[in-house]
BALOBA-1460 file (C-alpha; in Angstrom, 3 decimals):
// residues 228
<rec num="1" residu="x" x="0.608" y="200.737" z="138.292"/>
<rec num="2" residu="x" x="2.116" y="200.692" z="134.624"/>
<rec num="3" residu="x" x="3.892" y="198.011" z="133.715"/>
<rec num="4" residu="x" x="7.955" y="198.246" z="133.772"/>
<rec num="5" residu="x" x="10.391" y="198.513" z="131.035"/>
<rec num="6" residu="x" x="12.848" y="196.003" z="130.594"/>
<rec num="7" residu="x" x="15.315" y="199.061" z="130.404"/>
<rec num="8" residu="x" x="15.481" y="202.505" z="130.609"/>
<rec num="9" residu="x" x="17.056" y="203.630" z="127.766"/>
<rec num="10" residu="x" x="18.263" y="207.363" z="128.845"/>
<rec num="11" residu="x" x="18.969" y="210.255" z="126.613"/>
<rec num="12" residu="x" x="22.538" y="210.827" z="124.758"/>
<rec num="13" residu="x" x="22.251" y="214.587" z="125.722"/>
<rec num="14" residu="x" x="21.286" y="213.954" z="129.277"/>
<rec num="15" residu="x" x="24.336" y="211.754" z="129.490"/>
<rec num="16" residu="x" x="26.581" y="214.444" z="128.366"/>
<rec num="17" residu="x" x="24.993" y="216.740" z="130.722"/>
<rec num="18" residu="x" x="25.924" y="215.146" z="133.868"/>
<rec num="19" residu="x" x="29.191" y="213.713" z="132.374"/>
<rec num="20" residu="x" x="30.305" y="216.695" z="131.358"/>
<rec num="21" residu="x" x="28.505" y="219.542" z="133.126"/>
<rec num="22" residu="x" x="26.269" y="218.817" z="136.218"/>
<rec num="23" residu="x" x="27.806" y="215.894" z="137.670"/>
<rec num="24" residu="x" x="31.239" y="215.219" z="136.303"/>
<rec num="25" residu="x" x="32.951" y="218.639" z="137.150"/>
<rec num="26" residu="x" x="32.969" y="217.748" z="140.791"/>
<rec num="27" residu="x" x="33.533" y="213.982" z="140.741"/>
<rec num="28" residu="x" x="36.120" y="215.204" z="139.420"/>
<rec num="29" residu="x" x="37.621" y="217.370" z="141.499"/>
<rec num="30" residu="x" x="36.888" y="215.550" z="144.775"/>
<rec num="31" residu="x" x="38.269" y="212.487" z="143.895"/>
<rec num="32" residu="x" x="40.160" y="212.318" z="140.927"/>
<rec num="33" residu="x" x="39.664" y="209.463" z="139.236"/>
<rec num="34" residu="x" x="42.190" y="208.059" z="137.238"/>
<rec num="35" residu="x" x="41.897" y="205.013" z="134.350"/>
<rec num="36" residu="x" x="44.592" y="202.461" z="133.520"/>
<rec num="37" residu="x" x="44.119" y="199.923" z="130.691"/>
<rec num="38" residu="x" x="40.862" y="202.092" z="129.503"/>
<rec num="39" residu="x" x="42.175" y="200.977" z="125.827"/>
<rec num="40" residu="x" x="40.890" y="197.601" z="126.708"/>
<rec num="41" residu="x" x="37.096" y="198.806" z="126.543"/>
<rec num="42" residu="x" x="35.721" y="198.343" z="122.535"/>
<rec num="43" residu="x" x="35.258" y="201.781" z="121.289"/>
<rec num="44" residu="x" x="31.890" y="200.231" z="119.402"/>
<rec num="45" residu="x" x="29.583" y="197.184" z="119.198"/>
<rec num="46" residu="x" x="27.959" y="195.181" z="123.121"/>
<rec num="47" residu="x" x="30.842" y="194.119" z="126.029"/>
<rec num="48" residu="x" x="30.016" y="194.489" z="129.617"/>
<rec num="49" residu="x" x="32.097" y="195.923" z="132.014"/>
<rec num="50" residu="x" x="32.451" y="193.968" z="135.452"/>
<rec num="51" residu="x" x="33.391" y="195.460" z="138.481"/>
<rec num="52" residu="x" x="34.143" y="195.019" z="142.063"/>
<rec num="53" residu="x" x="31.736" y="197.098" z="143.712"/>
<rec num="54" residu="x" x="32.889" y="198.716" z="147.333"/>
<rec num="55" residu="x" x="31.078" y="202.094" z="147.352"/>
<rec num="56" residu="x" x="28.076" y="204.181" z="146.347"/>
<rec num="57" residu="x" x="30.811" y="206.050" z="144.140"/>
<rec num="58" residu="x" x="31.788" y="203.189" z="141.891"/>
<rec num="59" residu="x" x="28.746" y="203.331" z="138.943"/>
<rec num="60" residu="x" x="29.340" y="207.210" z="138.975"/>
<rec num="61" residu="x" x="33.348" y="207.330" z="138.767"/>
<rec num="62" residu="x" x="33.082" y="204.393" z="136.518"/>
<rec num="63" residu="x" x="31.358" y="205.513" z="133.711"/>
<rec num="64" residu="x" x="33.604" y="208.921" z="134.173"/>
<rec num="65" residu="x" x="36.613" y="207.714" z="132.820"/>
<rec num="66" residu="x" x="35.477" y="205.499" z="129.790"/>
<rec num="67" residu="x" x="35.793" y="207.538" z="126.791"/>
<rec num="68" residu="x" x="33.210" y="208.332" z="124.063"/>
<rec num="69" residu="x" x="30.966" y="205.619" z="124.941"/>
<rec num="70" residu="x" x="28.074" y="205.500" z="127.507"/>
<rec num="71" residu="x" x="27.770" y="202.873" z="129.913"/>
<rec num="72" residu="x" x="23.784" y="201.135" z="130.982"/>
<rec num="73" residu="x" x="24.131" y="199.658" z="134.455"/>
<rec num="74" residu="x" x="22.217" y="197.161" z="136.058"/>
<rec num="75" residu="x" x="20.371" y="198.951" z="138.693"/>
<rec num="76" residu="x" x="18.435" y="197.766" z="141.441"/>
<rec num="77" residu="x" x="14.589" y="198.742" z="140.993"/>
<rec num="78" residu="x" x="14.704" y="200.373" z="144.746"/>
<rec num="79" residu="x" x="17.311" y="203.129" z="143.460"/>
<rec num="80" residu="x" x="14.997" y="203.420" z="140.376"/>
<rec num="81" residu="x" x="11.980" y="203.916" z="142.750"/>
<rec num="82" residu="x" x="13.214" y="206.487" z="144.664"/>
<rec num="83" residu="x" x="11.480" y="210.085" z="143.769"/>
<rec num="84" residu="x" x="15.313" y="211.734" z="144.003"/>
<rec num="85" residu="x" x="16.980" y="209.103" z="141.846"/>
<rec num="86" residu="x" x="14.499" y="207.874" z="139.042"/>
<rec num="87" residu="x" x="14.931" y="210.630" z="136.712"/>
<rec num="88" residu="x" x="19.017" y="210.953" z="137.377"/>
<rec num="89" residu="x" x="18.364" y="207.007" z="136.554"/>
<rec num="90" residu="x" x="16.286" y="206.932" z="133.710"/>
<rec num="91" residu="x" x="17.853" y="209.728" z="132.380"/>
<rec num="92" residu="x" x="21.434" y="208.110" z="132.313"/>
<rec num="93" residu="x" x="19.855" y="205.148" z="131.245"/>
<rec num="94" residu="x" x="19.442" y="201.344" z="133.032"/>
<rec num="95" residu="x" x="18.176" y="197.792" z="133.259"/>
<rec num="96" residu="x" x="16.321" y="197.301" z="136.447"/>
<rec num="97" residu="x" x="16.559" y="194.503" z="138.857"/>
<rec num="98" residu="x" x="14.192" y="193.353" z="140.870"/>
<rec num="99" residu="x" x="17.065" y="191.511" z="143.413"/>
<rec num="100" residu="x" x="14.150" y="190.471" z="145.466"/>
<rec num="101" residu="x" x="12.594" y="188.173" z="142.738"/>
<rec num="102" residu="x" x="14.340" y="185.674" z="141.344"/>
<rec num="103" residu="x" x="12.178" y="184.860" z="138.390"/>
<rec num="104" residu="x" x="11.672" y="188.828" z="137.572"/>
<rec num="105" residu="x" x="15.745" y="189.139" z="138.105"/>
<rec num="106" residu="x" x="16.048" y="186.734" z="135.231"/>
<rec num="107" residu="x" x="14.686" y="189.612" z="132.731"/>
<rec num="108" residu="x" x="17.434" y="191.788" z="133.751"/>
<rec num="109" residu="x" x="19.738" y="188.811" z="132.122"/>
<rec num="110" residu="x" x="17.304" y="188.638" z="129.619"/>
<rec num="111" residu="x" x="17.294" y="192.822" z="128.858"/>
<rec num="112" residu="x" x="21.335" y="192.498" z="129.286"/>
<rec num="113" residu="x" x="21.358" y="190.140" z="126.212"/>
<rec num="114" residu="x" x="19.156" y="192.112" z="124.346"/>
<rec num="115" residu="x" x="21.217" y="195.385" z="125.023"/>
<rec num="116" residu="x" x="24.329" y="194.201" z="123.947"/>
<rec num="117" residu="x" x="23.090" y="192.404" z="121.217"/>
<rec num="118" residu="x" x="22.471" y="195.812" z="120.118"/>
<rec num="119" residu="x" x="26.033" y="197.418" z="120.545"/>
<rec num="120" residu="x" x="25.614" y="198.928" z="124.458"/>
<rec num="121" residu="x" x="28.413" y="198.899" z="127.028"/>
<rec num="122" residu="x" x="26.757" y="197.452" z="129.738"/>
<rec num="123" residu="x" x="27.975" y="197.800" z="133.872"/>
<rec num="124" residu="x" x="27.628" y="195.119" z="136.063"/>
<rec num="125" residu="x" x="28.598" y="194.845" z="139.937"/>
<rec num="126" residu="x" x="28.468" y="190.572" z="139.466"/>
<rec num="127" residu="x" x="28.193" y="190.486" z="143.351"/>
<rec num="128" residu="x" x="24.490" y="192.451" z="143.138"/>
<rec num="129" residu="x" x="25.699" y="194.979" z="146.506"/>
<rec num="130" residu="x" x="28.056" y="196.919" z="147.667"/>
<rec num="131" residu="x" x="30.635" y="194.838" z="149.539"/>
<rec num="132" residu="x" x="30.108" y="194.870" z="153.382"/>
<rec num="133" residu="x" x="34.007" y="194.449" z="154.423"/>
<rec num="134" residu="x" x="36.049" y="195.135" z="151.416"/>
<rec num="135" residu="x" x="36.365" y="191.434" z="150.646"/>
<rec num="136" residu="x" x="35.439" y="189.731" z="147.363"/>
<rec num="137" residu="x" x="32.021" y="188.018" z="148.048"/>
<rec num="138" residu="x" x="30.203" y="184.914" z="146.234"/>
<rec num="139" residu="x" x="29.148" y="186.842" z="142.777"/>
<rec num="140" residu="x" x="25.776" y="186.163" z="140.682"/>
<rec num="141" residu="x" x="25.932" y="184.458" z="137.602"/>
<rec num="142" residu="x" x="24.120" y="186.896" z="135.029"/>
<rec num="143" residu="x" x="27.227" y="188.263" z="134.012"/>
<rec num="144" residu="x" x="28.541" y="185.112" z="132.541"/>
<rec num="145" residu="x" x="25.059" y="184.220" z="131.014"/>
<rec num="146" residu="x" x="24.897" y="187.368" z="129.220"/>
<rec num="147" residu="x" x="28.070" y="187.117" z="127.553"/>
<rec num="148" residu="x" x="27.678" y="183.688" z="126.664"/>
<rec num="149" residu="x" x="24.230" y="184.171" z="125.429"/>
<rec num="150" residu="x" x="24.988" y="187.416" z="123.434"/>
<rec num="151" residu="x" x="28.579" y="186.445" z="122.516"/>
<rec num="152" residu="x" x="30.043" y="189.754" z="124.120"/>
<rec num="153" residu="x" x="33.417" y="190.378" z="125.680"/>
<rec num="154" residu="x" x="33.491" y="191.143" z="129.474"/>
<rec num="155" residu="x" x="35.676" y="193.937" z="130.336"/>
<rec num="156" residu="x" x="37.268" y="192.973" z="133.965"/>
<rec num="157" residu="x" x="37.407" y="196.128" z="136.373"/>
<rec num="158" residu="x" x="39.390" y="197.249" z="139.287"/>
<rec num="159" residu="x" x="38.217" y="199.911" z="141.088"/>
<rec num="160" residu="x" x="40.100" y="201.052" z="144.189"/>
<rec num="161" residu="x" x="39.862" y="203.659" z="146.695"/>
<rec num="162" residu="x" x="35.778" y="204.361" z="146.519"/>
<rec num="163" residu="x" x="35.609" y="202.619" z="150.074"/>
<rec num="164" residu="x" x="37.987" y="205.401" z="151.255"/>
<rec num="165" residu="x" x="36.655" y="208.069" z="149.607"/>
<rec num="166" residu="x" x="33.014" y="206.968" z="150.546"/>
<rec num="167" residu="x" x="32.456" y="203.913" z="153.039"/>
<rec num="168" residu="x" x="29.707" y="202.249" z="153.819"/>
<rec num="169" residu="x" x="27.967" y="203.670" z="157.033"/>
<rec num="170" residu="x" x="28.862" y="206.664" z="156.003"/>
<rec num="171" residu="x" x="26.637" y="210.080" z="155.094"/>
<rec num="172" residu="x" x="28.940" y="212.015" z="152.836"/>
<rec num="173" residu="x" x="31.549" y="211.045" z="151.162"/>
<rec num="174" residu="x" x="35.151" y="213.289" z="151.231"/>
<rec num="175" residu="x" x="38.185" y="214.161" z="149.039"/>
<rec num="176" residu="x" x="40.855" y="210.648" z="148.426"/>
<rec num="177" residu="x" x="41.923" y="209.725" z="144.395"/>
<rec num="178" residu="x" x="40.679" y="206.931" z="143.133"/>
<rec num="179" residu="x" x="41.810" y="204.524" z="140.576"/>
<rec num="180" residu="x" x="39.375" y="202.671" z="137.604"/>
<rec num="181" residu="x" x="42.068" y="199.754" z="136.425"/>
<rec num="182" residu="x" x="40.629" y="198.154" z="132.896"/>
<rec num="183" residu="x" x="41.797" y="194.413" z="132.432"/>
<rec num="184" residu="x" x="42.024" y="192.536" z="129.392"/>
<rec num="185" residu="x" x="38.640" y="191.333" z="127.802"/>
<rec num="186" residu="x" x="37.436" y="188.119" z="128.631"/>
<rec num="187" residu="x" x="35.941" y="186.088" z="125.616"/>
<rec num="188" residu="x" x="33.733" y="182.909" z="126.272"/>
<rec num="189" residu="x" x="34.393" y="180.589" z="122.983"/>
<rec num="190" residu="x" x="30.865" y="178.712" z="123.915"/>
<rec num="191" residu="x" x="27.631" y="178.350" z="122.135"/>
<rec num="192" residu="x" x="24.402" y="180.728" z="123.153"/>
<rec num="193" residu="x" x="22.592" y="177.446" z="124.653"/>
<rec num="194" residu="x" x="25.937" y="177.267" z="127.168"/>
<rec num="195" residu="x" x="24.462" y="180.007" z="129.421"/>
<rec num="196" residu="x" x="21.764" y="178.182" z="130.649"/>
<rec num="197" residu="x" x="24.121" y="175.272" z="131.992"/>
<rec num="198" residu="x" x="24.600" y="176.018" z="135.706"/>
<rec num="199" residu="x" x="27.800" y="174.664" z="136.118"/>
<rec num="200" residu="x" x="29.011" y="176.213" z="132.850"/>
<rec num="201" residu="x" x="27.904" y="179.983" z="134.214"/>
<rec num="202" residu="x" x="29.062" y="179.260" z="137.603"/>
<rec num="203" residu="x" x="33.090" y="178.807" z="136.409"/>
<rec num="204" residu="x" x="32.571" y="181.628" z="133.916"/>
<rec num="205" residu="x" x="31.505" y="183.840" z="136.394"/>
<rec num="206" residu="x" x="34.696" y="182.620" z="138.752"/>
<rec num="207" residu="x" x="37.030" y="183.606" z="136.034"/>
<rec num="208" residu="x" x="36.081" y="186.651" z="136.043"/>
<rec num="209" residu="x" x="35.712" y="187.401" z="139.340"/>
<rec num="210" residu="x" x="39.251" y="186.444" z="139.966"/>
<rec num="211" residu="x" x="40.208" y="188.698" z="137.079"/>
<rec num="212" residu="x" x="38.367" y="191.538" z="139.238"/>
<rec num="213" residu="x" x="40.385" y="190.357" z="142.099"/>
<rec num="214" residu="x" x="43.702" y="190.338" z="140.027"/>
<rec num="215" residu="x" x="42.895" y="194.510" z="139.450"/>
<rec num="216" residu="x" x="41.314" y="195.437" z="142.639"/>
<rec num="217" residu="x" x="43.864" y="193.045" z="144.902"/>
<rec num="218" residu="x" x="40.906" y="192.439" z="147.297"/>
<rec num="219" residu="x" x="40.903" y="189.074" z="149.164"/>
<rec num="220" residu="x" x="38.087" y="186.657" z="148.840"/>
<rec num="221" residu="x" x="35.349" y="186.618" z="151.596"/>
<rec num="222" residu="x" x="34.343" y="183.453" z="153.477"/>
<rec num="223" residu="x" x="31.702" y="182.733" z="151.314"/>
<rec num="224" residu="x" x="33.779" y="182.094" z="148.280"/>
<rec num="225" residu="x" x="35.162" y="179.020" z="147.626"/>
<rec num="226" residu="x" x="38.186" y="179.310" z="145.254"/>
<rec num="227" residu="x" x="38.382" y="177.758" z="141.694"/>
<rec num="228" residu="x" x="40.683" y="175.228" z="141.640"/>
């Protein structure tokens, strides 16, 4: 089997297509989505946007409301491998994780640096999975170590109402509004080598998980200890 990119890079015009014409129309129209604070997200050059991440809806109504730009998700290689998603996928464009393998997960980070270092708006769901209670669970640190390491801003996301419109367990999803709320960037004043310090991406990642928390007003999950 070939070997795998360390992203799929998608297609501008494909983007626009399902933004604008396949896809978009009836997101939509079935659940409304509507952005506060979208004039937080850089209109040019890398951030990441981090989100809370409570149904299968959240990467598509996401990307929906942020304007002009086009947004590269970390995606799990399972969604990627999947005959019915991999050209939506590749055609939108993403970095693949393999969740399963720790050392291969590490060139996601690794392909996250390297796309914002040249001037992508990356997506990232820090917890790796859809929530399984609509509680804020114990997040993964690659969204702290590629900021760090590239220098980038992370752009703190709320999203709310997804679970309703869509819950887990269920097949289909049905008509409720949903909201995308857009925080204030996040800037980590640290040097590149900072990102491979544990403790160092550990609190970074906290601070922005409780900025999540601040926009989605989710509670924390028992497996989260609070920052102090």
């Amino acid at each position: 089997m070939a070997e795998r990119p360390p992203t799929l890079d998608g297609s501008p015009f494909v983007w626009m297509l399902l933004k604008h014409v396949l896809l978009g129309p009836w997101l939509r129209l079935m659940f409304r989505p509507r952005p506060i604070g979208a004039e937080n997200i850089p209109r040019e050059g890398g951030a990441i946007l981090a989100a809370n991440h409570v149904s299968f809806l959240d990467p598509l109504l996401l990307p929906l409301v942020v304007p002009r730009r086009r947004v590269m998700f970390l995606t799990k290689t399972k969604y990627i491998d999947k005959p019915l998603l991999h050209s939506f996928l590749a055609g939108a464009g993403v970095i693949p994780v393999e969740s399963d393998n720790p050392t291969a997960a590490g060139g996601a980070v690794t392909a996250g640096v390297r796309a914002v270092r040249e001037g992508r708006l990356v997506g990232i769901f820090p917890e790796g999975t859809r929530s399984p209670d609509g509680l804020q669970h114990k997040a993964k640190t690659g969204v702290a170590r590629i900021a760090i390491e590239a220098g980038v801003p992370v752009i703190p996301v709320g999203v709310i109402g997804t679970d309703q419109a869509f819950p887990r367990g269920k097949k289909l999803p049905r008509p409720h509004a949903a909201r995308i709320v857009f925080g204030e960037p996040i800037r980590f004043d640290l040097p590149p080598e900072a990102a491979k310090d544990p403790a160092v991406s550990r609190s970074a990642t906290e601070q922005v998980m409780a900025a999540i928390r601040g926009l989605s007003g989710q509670q924390l999950g028992a497996d989260v200890t609070p920052a102090i």
